[in-house]
VOBA-1610 file (N, C-alpha, C; in pm, whole numbers, padded with zeros to 5 digits, always signed):
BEGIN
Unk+04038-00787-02011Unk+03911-00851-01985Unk+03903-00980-02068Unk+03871-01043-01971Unk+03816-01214-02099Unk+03695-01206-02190Unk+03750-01258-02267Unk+03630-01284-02370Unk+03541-01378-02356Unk+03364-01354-02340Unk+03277-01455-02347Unk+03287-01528-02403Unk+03298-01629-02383Unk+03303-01779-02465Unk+03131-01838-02524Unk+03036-01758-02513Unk+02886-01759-02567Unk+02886-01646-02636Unk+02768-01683-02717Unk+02720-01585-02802Unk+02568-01641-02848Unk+02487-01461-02818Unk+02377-01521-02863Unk+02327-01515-03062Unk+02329-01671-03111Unk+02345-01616-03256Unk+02225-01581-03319Unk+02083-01627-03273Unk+01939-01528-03292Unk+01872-01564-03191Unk+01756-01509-03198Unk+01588-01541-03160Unk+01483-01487-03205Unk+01381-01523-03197Unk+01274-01539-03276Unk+01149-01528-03111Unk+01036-01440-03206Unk+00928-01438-03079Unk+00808-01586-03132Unk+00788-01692-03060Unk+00728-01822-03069Unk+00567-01775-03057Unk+00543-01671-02977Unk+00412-01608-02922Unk+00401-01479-02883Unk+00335-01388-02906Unk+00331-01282-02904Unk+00194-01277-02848Unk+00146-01141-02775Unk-00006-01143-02722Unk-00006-01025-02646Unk-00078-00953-02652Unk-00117-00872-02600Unk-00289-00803-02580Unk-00369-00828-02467Unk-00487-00786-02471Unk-00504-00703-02396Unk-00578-00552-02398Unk-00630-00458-02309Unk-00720-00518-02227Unk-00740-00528-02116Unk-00837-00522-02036Unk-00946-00426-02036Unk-01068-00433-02091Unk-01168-00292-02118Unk-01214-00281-02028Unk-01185-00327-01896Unk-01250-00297-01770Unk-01155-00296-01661Unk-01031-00252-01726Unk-00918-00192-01613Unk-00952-00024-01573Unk-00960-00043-01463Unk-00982+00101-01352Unk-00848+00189-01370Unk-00819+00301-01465Unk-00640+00329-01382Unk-00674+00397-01317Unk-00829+00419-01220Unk-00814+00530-01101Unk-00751+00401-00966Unk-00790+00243-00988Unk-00769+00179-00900Unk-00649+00167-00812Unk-00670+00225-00706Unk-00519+00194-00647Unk-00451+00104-00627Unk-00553-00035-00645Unk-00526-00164-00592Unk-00502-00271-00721Unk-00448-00232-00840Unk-00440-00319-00930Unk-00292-00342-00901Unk-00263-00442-00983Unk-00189-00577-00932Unk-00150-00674-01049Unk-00028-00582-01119Unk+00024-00693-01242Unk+00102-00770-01183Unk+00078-00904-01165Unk+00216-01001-01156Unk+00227-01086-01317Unk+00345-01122-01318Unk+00434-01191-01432Unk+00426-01347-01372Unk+00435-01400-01460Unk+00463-01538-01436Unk+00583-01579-01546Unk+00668-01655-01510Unk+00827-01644-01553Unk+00843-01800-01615Unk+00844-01878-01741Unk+00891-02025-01755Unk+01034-01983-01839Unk+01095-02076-01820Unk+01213-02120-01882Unk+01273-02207-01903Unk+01343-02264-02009Unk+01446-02411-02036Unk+01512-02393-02103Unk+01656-02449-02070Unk+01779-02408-02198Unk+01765-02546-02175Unk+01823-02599-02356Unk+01846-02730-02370Unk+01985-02737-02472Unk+02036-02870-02519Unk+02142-02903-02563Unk+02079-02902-02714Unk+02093-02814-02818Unk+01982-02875-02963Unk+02076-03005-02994Unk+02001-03106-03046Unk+02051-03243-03078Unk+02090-03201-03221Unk+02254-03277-03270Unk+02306-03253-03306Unk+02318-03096-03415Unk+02332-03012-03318Unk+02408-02868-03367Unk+02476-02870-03274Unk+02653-02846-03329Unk+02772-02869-03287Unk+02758-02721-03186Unk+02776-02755-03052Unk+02762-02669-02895Unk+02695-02504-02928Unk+02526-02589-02997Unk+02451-02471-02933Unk+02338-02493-02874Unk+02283-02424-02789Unk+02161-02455-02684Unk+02053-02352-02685Unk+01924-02406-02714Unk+01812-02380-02692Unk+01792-02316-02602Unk+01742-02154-02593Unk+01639-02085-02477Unk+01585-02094-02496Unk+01462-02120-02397Unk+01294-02059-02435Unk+01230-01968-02311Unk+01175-01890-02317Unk+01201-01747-02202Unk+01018-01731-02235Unk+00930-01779-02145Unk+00774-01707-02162Unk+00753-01630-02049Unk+00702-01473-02057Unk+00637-01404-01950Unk+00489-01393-01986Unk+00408-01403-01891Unk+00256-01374-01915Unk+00226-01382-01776Unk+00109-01283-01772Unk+00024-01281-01642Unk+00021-01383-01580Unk+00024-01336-01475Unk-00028-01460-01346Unk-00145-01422-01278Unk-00280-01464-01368Unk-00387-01408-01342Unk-00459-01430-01182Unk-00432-01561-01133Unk-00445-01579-00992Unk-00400-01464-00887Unk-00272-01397-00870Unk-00240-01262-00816Unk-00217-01187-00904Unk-00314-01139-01030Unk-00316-01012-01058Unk-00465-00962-01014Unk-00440-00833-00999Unk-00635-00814-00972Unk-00601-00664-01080Unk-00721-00632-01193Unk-00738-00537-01231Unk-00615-00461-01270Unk-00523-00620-01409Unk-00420-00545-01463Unk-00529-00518-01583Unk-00431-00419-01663Unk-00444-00318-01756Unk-00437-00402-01873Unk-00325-00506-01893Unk-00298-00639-01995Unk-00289-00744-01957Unk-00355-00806-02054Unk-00293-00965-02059Unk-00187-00999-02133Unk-00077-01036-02091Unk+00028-01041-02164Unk+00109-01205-02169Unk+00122-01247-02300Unk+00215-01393-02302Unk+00253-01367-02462Unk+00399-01384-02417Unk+00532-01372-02525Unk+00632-01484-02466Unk+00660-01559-02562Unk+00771-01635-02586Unk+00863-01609-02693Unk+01007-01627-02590Unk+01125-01571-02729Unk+01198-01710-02679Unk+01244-01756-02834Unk+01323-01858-02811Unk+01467-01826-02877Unk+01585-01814-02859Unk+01735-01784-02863Unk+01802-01901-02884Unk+01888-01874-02966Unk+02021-02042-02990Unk+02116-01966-02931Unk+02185-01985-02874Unk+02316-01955-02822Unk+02418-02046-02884Unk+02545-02005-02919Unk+02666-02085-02929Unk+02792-02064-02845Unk+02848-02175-02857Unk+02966-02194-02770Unk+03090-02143-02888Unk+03104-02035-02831Unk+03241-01968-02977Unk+03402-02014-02880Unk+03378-02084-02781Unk+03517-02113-02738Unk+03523-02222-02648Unk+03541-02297-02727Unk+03521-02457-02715Unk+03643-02490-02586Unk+03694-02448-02560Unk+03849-02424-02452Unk+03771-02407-02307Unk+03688-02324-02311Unk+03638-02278-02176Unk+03565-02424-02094Unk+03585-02416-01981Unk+03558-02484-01900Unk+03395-02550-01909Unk+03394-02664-01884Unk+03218-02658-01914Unk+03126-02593-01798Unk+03186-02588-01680Unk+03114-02524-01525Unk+03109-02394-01587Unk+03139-02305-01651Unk+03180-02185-01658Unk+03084-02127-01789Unk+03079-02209-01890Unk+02976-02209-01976Unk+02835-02273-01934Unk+02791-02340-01818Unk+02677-02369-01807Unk+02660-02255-01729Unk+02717-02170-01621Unk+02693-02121-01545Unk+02666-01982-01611Unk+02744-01944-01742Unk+02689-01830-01849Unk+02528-01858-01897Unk+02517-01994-01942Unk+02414-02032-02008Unk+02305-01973-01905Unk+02320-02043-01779Unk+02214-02063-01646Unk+02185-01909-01640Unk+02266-01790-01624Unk+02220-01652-01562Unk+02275-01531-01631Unk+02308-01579-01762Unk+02307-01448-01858Unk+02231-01473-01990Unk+02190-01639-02018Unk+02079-01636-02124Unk+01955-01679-02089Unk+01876-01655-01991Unk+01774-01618-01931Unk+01747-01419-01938Unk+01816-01386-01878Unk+01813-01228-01881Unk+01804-01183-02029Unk+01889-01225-02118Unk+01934-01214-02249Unk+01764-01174-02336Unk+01703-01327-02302Unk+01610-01336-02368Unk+01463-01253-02282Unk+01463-01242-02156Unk+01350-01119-02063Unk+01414-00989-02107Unk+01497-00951-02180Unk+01549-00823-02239Unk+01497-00802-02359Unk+01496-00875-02462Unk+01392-00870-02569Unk+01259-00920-02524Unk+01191-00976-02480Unk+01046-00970-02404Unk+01038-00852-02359Unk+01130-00785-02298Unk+01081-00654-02216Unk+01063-00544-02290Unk+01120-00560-02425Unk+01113-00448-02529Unk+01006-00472-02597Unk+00963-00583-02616Unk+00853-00626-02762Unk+00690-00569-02655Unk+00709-00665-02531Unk+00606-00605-02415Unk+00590-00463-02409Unk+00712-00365-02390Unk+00658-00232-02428Unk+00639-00207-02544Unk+00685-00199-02652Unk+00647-00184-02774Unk+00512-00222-02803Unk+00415-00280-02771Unk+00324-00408-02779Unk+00192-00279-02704Unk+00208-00251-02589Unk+00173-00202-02516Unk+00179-00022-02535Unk+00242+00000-02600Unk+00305+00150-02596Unk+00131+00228-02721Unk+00088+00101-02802Unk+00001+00206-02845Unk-00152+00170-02756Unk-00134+00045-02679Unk-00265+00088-02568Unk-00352+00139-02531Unk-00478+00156-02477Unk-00536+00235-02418Unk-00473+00290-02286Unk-00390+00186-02204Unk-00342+00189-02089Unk-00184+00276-02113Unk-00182+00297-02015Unk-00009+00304-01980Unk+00071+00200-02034Unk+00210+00274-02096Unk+00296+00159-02152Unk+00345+00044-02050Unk+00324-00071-02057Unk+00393-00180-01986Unk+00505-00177-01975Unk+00585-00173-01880Unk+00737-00204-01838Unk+00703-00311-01751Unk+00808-00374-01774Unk+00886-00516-01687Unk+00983-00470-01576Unk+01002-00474-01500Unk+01059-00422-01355Unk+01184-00543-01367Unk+01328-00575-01272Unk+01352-00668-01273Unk+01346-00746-01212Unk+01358-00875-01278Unk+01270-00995-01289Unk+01385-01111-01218Unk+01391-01207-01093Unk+01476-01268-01044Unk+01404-01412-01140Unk+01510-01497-01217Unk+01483-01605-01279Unk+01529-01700-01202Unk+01465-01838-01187Unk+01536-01980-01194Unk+01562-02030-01320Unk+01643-02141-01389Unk+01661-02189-01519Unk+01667-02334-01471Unk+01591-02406-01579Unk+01578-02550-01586Unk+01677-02615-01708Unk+01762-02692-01664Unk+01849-02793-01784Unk+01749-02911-01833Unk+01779-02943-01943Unk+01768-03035-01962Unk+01883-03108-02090Unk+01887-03199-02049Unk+01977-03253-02196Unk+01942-03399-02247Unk+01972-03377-02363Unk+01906-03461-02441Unk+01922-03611-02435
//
């Protein structure tokens, strides 16, 4: 097997949040959590090939009706390039659709954790289809 040529070397939560709704129904059959998904990996200006995630989930209060939380967490991740050899198509294309997930994997834990002592039912994150935005500097 090949070896990833990324690595994620931390992250850090930028925002954390969690509010009960005191007027969530859980007899309602018709409640309606949606997520709302941002993201951007960037190039950090001069740190030798590592790149900026930033990964926010929070309600999308327009199509939610009668969720249980309000929820907005941002985790931001450095990734590094541990193998400077690898192709650059091949490392953006790691960057683009395994450090997006990377970082909705710790959101999805801190969100239940966050949620787990609630009034409501613990929050789980279902999975989540991302787009990723470049930018470089």
């Amino acid at each position: 097997m090949k070896p990833i040529p990324v690595s994620l070397e931390h992250y850090f939560f930028t925002t954390q949040s969690v509010i009960a709704n005191p007027d969530h129904d859980i007899n309602n059959s018709f409640t309606k959590f949606h997520l709302k998904i941002e993201n951007n990996l960037s190039l950090l200006p001069e740190q030798n090939n590592r790149y900026g995630i930033e990964v926010t989930v929070s309600l999308d209060k327009e199509n939610s009706n009668n969720a249980p939380y309000d929820v907005n967490v941002t985790a931001f991740g450095v990734i590094q390039v541990i193998d400077d050899k690898t192709d650059q198509n091949e490392i953006d294309y790691l960057l683009k659709v395994s450090g997006p997930q990377m970082m909705i994997g710790v959101i999805r834990e801190r969100i239940a954790e966050m949620t787990s002592r609630g009034p409501w039912p613990t929050a789980h994150l279902n999975f989540i289809p991302i787009q990723i935005n470049i930018e470089n500097p």
